[in-house]
BAGU-631727 format. One record per residue (C-alpha): residue number from 1; x, y, z; residue in three letters. Coordinates in nm, 3 decimals, decimal comma, always signed. Layout:
REM residues N
k_x_y_z_r
NUM_X_Y_Z_ALA .
...
***
This chain:
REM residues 467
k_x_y_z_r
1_+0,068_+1,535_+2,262_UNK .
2_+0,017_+1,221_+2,060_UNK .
3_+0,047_+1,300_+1,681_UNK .
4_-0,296_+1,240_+1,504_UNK .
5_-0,343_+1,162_+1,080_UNK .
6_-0,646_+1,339_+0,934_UNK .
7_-0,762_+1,166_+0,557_UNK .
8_-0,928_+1,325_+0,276_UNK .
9_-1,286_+1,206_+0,226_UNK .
10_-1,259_+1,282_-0,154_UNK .
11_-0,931_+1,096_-0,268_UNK .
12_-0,799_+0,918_+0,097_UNK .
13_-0,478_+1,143_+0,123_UNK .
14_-0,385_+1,120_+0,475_UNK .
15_-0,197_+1,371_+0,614_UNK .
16_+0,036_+1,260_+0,919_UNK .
17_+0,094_+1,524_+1,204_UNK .
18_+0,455_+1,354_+1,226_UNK .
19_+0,590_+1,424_+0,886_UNK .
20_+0,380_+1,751_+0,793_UNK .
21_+0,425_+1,816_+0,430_UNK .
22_+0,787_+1,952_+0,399_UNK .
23_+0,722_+1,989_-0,002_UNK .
24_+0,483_+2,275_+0,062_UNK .
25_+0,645_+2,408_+0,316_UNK .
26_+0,484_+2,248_+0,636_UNK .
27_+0,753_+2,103_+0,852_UNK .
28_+0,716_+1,701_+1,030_UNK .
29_+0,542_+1,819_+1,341_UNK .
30_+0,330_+2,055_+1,221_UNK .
31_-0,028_+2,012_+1,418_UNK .
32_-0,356_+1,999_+1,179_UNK .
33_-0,470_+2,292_+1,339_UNK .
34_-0,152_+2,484_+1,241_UNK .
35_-0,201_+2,398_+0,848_UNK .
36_-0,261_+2,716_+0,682_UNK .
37_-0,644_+2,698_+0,613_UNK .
38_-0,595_+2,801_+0,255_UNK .
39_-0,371_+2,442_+0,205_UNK .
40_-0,509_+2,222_-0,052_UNK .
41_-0,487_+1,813_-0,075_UNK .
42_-0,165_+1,780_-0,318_UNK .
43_-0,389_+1,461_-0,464_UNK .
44_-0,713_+1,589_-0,527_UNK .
45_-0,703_+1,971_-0,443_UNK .
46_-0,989_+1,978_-0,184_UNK .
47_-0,946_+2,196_+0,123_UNK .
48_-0,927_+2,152_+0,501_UNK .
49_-1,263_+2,167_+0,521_UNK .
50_-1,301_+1,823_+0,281_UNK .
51_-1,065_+1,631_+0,584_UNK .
52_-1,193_+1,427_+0,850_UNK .
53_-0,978_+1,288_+1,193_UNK .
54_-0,868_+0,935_+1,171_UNK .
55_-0,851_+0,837_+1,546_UNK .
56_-0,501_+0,669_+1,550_UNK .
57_-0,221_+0,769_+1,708_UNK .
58_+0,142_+0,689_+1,672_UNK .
59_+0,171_+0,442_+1,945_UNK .
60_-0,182_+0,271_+1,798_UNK .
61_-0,035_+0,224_+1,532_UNK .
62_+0,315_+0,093_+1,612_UNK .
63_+0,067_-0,175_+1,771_UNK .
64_-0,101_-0,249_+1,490_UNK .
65_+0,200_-0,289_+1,262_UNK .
66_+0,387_-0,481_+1,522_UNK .
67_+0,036_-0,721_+1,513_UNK .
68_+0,045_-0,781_+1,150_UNK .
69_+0,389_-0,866_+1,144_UNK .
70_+0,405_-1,122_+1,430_UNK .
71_+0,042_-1,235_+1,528_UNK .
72_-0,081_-1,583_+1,577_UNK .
73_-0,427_-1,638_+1,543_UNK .
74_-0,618_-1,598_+1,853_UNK .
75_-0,900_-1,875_+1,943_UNK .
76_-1,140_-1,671_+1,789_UNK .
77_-0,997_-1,534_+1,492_UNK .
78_-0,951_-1,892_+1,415_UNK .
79_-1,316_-1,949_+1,349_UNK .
80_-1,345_-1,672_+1,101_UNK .
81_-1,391_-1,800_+0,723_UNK .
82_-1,160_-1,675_+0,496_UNK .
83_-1,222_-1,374_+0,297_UNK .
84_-1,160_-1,335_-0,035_UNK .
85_-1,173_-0,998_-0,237_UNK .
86_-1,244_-0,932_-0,626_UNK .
87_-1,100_-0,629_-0,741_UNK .
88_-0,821_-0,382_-0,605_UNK .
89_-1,008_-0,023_-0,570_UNK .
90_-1,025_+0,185_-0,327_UNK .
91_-1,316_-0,079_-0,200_UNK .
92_-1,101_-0,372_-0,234_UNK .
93_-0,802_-0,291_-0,054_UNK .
94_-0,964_-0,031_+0,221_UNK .
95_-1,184_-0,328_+0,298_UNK .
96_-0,871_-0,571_+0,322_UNK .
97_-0,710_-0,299_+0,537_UNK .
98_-0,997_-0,254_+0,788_UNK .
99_-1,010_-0,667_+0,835_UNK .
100_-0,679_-0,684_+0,874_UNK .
101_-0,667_-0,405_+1,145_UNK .
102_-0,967_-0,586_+1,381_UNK .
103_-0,865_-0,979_+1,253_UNK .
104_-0,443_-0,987_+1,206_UNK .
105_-0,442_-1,367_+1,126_UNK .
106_-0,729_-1,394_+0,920_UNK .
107_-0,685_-1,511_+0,591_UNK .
108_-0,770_-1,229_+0,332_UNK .
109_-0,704_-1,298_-0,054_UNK .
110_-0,740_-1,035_-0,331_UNK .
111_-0,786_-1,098_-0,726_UNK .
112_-0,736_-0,835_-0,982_UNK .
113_-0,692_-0,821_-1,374_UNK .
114_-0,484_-0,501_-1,326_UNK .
115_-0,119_-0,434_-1,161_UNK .
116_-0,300_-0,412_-0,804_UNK .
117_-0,113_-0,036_-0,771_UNK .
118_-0,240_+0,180_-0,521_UNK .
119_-0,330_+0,525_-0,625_UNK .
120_-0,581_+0,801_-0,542_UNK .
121_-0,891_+0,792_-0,863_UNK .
122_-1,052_+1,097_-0,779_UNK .
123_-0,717_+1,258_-0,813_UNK .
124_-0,683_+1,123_-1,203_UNK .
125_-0,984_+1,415_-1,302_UNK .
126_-0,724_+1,692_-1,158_UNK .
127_-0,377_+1,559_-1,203_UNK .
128_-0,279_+1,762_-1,522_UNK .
129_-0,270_+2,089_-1,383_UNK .
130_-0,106_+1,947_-1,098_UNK .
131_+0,149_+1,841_-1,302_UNK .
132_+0,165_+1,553_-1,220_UNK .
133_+0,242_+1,195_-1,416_UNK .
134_+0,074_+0,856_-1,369_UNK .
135_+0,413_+0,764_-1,216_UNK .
136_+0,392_+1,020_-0,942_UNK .
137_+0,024_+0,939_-0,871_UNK .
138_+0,120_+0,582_-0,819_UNK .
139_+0,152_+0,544_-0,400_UNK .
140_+0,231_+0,181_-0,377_UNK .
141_+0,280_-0,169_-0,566_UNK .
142_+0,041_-0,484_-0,483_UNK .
143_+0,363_-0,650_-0,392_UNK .
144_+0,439_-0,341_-0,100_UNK .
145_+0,049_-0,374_-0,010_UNK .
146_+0,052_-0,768_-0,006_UNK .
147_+0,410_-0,776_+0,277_UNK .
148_+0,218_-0,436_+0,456_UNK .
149_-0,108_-0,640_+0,519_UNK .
150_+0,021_-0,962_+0,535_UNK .
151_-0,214_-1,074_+0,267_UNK .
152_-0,257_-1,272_-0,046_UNK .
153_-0,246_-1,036_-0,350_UNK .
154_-0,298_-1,183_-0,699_UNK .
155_-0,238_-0,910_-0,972_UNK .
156_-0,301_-0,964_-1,323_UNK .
157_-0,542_-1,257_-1,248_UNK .
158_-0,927_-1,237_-1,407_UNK .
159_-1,177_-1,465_-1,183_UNK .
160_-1,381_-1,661_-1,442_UNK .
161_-1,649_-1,818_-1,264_UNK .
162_-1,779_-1,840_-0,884_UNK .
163_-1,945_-2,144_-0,772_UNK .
164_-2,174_-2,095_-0,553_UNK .
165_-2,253_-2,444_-0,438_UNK .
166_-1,872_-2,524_-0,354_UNK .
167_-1,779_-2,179_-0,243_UNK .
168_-1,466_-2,166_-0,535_UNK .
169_-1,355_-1,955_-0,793_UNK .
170_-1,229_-2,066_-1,101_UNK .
171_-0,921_-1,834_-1,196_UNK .
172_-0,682_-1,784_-1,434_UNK .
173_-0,396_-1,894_-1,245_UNK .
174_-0,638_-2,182_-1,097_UNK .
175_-0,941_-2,254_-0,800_UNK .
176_-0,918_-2,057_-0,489_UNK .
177_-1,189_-2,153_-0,240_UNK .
178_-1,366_-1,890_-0,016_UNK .
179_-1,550_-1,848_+0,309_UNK .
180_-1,673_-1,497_+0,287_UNK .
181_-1,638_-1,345_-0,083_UNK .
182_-1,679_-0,960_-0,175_UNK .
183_-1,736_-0,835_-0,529_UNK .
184_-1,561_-0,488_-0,568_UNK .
185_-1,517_-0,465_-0,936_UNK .
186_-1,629_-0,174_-0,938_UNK .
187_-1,753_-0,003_-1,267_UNK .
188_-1,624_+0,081_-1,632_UNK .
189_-1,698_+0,411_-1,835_UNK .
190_-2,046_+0,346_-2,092_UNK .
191_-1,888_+0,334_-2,444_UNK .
192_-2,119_+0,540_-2,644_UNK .
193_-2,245_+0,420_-2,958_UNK .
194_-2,168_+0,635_-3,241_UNK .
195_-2,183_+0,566_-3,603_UNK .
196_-1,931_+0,629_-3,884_UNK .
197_-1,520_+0,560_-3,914_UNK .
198_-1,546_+0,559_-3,497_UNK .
199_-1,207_+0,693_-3,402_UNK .
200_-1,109_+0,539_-3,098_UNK .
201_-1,259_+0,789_-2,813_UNK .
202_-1,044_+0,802_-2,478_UNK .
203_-1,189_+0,720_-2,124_UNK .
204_-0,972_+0,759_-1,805_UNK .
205_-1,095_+0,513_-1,544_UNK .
206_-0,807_+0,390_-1,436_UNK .
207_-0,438_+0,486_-1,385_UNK .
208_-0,321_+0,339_-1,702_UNK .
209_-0,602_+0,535_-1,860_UNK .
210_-0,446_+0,824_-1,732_UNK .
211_-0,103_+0,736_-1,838_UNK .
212_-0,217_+0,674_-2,249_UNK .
213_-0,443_+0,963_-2,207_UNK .
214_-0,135_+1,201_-2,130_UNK .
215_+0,047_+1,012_-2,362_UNK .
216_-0,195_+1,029_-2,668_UNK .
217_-0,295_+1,460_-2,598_UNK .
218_+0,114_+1,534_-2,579_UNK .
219_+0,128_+1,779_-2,853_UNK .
220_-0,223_+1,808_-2,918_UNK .
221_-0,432_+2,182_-2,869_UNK .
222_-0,800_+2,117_-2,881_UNK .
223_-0,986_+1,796_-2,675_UNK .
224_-1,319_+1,769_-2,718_UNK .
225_-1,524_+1,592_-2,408_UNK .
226_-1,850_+1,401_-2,439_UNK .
227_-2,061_+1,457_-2,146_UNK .
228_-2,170_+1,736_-1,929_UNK .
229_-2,167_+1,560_-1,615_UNK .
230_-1,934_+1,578_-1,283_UNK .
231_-1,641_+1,376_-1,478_UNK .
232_-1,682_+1,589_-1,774_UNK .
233_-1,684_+1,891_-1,623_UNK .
234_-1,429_+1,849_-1,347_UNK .
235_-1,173_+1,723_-1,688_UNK .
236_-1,280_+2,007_-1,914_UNK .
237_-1,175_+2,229_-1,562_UNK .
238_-0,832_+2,064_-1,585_UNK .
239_-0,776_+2,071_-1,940_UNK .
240_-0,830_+2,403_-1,983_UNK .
241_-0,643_+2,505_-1,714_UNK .
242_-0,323_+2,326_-1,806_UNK .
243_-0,352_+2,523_-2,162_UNK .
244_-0,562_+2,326_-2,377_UNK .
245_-0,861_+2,480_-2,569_UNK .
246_-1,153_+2,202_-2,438_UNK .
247_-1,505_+2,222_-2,619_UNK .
248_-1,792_+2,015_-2,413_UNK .
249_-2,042_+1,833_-2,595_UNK .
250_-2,354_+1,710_-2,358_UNK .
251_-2,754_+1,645_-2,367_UNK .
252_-2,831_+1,820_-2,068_UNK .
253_-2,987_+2,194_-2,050_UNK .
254_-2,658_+2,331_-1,856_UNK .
255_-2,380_+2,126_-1,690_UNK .
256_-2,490_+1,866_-1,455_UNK .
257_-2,814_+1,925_-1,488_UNK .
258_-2,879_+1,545_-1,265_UNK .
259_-2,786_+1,739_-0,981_UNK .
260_-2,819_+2,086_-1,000_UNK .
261_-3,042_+2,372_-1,042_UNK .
262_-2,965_+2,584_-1,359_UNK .
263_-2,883_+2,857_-1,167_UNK .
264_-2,622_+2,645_-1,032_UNK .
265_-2,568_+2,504_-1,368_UNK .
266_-2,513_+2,803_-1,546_UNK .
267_-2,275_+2,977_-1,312_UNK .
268_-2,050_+2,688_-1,327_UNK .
269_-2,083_+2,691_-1,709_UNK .
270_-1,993_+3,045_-1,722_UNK .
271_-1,756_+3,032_-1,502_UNK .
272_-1,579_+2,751_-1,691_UNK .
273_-1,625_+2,966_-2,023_UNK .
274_-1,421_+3,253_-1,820_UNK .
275_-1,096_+2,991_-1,843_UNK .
276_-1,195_+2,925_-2,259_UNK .
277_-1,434_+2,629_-2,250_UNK .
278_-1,673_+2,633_-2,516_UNK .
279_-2,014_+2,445_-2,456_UNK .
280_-2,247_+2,236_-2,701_UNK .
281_-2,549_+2,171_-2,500_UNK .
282_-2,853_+2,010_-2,568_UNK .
283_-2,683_+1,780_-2,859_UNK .
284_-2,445_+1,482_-2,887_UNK .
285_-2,234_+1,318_-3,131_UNK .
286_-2,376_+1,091_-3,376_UNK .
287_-2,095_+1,025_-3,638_UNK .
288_-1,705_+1,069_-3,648_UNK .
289_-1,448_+0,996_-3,852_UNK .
290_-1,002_+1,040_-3,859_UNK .
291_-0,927_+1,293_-4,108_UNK .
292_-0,592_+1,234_-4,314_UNK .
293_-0,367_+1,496_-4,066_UNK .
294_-0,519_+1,258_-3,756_UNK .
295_-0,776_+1,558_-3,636_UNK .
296_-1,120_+1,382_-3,538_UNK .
297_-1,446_+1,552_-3,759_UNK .
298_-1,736_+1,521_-3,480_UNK .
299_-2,127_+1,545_-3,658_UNK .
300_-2,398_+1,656_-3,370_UNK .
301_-2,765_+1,583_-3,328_UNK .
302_-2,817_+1,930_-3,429_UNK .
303_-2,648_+1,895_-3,772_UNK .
304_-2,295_+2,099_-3,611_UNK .
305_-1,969_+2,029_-3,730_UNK .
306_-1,672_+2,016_-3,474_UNK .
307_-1,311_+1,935_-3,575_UNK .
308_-1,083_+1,867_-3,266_UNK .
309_-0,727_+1,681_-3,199_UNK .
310_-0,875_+1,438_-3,017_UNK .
311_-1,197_+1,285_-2,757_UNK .
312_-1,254_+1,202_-2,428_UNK .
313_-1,584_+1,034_-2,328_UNK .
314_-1,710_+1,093_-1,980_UNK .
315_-2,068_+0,969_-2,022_UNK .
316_-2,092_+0,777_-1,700_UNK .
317_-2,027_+0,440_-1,548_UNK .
318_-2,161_+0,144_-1,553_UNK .
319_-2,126_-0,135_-1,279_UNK .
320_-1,924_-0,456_-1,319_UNK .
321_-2,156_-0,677_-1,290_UNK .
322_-2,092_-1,000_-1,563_UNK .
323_-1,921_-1,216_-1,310_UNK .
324_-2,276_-1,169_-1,051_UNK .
325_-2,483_-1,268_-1,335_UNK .
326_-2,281_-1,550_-1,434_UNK .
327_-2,333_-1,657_-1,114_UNK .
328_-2,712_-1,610_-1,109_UNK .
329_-2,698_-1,324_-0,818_UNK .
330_-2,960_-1,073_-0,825_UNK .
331_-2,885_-0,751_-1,044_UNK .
332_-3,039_-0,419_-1,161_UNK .
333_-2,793_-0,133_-1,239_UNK .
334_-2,536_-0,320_-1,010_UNK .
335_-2,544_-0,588_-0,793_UNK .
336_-2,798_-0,588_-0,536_UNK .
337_-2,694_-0,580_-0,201_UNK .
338_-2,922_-0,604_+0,136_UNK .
339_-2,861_-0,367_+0,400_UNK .
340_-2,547_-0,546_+0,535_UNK .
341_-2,412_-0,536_+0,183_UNK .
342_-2,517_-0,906_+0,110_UNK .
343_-2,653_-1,041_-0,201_UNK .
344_-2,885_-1,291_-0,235_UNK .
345_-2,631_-1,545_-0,110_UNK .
346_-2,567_-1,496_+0,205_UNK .
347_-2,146_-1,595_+0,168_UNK .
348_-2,089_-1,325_-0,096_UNK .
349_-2,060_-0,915_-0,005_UNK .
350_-2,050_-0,651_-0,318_UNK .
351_-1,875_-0,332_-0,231_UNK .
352_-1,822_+0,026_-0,424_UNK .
353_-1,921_+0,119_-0,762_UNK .
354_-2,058_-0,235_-0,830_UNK .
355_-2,327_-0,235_-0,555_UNK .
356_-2,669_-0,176_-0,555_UNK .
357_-2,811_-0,135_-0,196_UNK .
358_-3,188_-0,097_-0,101_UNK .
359_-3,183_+0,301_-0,127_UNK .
360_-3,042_+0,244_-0,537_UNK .
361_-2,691_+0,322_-0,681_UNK .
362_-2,429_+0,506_-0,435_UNK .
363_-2,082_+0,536_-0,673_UNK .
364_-1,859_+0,791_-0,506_UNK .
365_-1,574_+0,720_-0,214_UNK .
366_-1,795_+0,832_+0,073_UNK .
367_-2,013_+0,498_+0,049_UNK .
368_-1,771_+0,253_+0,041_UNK .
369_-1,591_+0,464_+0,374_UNK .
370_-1,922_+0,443_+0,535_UNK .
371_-2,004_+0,073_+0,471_UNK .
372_-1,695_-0,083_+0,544_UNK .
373_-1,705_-0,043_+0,953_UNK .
374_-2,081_-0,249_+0,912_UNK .
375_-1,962_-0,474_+0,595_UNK .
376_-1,633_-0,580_+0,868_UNK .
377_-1,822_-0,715_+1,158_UNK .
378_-2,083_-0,883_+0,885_UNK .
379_-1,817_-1,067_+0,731_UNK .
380_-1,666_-1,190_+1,081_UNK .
381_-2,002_-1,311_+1,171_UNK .
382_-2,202_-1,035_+1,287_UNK .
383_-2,445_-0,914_+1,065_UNK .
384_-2,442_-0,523_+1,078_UNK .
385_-2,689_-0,277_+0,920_UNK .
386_-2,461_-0,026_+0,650_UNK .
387_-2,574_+0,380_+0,759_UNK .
388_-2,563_+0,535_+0,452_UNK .
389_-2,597_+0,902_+0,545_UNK .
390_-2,600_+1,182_+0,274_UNK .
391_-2,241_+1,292_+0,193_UNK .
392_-2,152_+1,644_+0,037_UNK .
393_-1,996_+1,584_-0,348_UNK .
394_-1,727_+1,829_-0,384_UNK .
395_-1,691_+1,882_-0,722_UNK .
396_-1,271_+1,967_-0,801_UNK .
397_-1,300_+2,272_-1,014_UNK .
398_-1,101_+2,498_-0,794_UNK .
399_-1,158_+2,818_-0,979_UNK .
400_-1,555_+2,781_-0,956_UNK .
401_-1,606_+2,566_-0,609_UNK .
402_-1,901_+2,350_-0,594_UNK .
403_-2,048_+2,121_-0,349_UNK .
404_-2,401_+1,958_-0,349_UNK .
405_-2,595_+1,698_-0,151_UNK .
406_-2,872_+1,518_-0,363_UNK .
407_-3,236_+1,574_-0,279_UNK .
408_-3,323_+1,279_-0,071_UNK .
409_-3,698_+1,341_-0,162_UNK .
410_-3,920_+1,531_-0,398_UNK .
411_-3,968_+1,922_-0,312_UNK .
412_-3,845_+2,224_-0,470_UNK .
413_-3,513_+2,447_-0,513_UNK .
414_-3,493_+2,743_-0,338_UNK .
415_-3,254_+3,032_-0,526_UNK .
416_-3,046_+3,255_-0,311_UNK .
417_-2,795_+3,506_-0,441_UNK .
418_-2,448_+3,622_-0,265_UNK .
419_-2,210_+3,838_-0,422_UNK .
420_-2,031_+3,640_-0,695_UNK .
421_-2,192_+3,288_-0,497_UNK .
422_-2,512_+3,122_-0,513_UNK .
423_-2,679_+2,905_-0,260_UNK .
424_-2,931_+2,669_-0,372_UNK .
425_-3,137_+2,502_-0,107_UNK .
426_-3,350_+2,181_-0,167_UNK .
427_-3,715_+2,147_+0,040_UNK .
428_-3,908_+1,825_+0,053_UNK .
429_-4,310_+1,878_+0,038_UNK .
430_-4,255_+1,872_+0,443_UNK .
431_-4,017_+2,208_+0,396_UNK .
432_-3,753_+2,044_+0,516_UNK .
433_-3,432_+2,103_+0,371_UNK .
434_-3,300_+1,782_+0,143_UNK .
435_-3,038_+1,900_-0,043_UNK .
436_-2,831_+2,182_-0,128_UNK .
437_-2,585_+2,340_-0,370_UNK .
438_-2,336_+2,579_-0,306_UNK .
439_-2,137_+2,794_-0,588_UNK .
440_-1,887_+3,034_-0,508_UNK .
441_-1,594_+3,067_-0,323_UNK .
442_-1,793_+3,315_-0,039_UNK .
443_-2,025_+3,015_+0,079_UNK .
444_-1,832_+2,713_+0,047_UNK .
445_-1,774_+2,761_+0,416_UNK .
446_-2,109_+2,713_+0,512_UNK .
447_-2,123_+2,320_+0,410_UNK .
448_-2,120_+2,184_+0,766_UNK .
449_-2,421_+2,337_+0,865_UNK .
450_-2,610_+2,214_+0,585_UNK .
451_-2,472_+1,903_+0,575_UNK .
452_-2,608_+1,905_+0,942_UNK .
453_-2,949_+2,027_+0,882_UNK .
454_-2,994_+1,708_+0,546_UNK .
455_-2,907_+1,492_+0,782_UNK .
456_-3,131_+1,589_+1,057_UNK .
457_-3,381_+1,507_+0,757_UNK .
458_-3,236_+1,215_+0,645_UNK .
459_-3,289_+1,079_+1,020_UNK .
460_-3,630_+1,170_+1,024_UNK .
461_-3,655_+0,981_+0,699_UNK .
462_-3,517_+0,698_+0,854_UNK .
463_-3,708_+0,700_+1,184_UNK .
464_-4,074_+0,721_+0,966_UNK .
465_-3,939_+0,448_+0,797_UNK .
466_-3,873_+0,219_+1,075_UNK .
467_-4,218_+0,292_+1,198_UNK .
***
């Protein structure tokens, strides 16, 4: 039997049937099925559950490989425009990979300010108490990626201006024209604005982020975190447990109060508080200052005083959106996309954490997996509508396990209690179910099913909609 990969719809891990995971004691060979079901993803700590089948085999992909490296263009691939790519996420380069897997001589191009590494993000909010370094979290250079792909990779290069009229970029290393051009900047954490001496707060967005961040804590006992939210909350679960005392500072009523119930809310809060976080709800920060040992003296809304080692702001992101704007392209919170992920020019694309599409903001990985397939065939001259479907958000705190789908539509929770688990369940004023929360390890299994039934709504949705 053909060996099959199966990737990680959280952080993109792909585990490959052929070389099991010998580190953890699953030898090359091993079939997916045969993976204990307690196994974790060694990037992002999700389950088996949080994997989905990537229909390649071995022999596929032998093809593939054997296309990129000696392909000539075919008679149609040479009337495809060339594409060019801003920015070297997990948008960037899985779009550049999917092209290059349907179109092996087209001409793709990629800019980015940064190194153009490869690495997993999601994993960056759980990698301390995996022990692991922003060394061992790095997968790949741009350089591996650019002779893999047989692409044009251009690291450490910021894209000043896009003119529209001649289809060229002005760069720092000089013009580059374009056929088809994607934005997938992608998005930068809000800096919040707080008065006093500021001490300089940390943010980890990136993988050099991560590698100060463990660099300026080293030593360090108590990190304070600014925000309540999913970052916050999944960093204040890793801090704590790799042995730091974490305190979290947020305005909302209980953690991630955007998305969940407060039952919900408050059994993750408590259950964080079981590992030795301590909570400051309801409040922010409104003044710090250095004190003379290099301990940061935090002022609240509510007139507290906190002293900790050091900060770490997860308030949020904000889209990349300067270069659209420059450009005159339509943008709100990020760039606005149609529904085949085109602006208002119909030769530039936005993609990820940058776009705005027709149904508002959609950050996360999911999005940009389900977009690309649709976003492809657009760019090669078929325009394809993106299917957004409702994803499950599986929030990495792996001693209280979470997972939610937003409400798609107004209605009202629905509490139920289980054991040590609670299941929240989200009706729209039709009593159909449009979103859920599950907390607990005892219901975590039940997911699928209503994943199944939100989508069943969502389709609905969809289908009124159309009418």
């Amino acid at each position: 039997m053909a060996n099959k990969k199966w990737f990680c719809l959280i952080c993109g891990f792909i585990y490959d049937e052929a070389k099991g995971w010998p580190d953890e004691g699953i030898p090359p060979g091993t079939a997916w099925e045969a993976v204990p079901d307690d196994w974790l993803c060694p990037e992002c700590l999700v389950g088996k559950a949080d994997f989905e089948m990537v229909e390649m085999n071995e022999d596929q992909a032998a093809t593939c490989s054997s296309l990129l490296q000696n392909s000539t263009a075919s008679a149609v691939e040479t009337k495809l425009l060339p594409v060019v790519i801003i920015g070297s996420g997990h948008s960037g380069y899985s779009l550049a990979v999917a092209l290059r897997a349907q179109y092996p001589a087209l001409p793709i191009t990629i800019f980015t300010e940064d190194s153009g590494a490869i690495y997993s993000k999601p994993a960056l909010s759980c990698a301390l108490a995996a022990g692991k370094t922003a060394t061992q979290l790095h997968q790949s250079t741009a350089l591996e990626w650019e002779k893999k792909l047989n692409i044009r990779l251009y690291p450490h290069t910021q894209v000043r201006h896009i003119d529209r009229q001649n289809q060229r970029l002005e760069t720092s290393i000089g013009p580059c024209d374009y056929g088809r051009l994607v934005l997938a900047t992608g998005a930068s954490p809000i800096t919040p604005a707080i008065a006093g001496a500021t001490p300089t707060f940390l943010s980890v967005n990136h993988l050099h982020d991560y590698a100060r961040f463990r660099q300026d804590i080293a030593g360090q006992s108590h990190i304070t975190i600014l925000g309540d939210g999913l970052i916050g909350c999944e960093f204040a679960h890793d801090l704590a447990t790799s042995g730091f005392k974490v305190t979290v500072v947020g305005l909302g009523r209980w953690p991630m109060s955007t998305f969940l119930p407060q039952p919900v809310g408050v059994g993750l809060q408590n259950a964080l508080c079981d590992i030795g976080v301590t909570w400051h709800l309801n409040t922010t920060i409104v003044n710090a200052s250095t004190s003379i040992d290099g301990s940061r003296r935090l002022t609240l809304s509510n007139g507290e005083t906190l002293h900790t080692d050091r900060v770490l702001s997860a308030t949020g992101l904000r889209p990349n959106v300067a270069l659209a704007q420059q450009c005159n392209l339509n943008v709100q919170k990020g760039i606005c996309v149609n529904r085949y992920g085109q602006t208002n020019d119909e030769a530039i694309f936005a993609l990820g954490d940058c776009a705005e599409y027709p149904c508002g903001w959609r950050p996360y990985i999911a999005p940009i997996n389900q977009a690309i397939p649709a976003l492809v065939r657009s760019l090669t001259g078929t325009l394809t509508p993106i299917d957004l479907t409702p994803c499950p958000v599986i929030v990495k705190t792996p001693t209280a396990p979470l997972c939610f789908s937003t409400p798609l539509l107004p209605g009202e929770w629905r509490i139920e209690y289980h054991d040590n688990s609670i299941m929240a369940l989200h009706y729209d004023d039709n009593d159909m179910l449009s979103g859920f929360a599950l907390f607990g390890a005892g219901i975590q299994q039940q997911r699928n099913d209503w994943m199944t039934a939100v989508l069943h709504t969502s389709a609905r949705k969809y289908i009124e909609e159309e009418r």
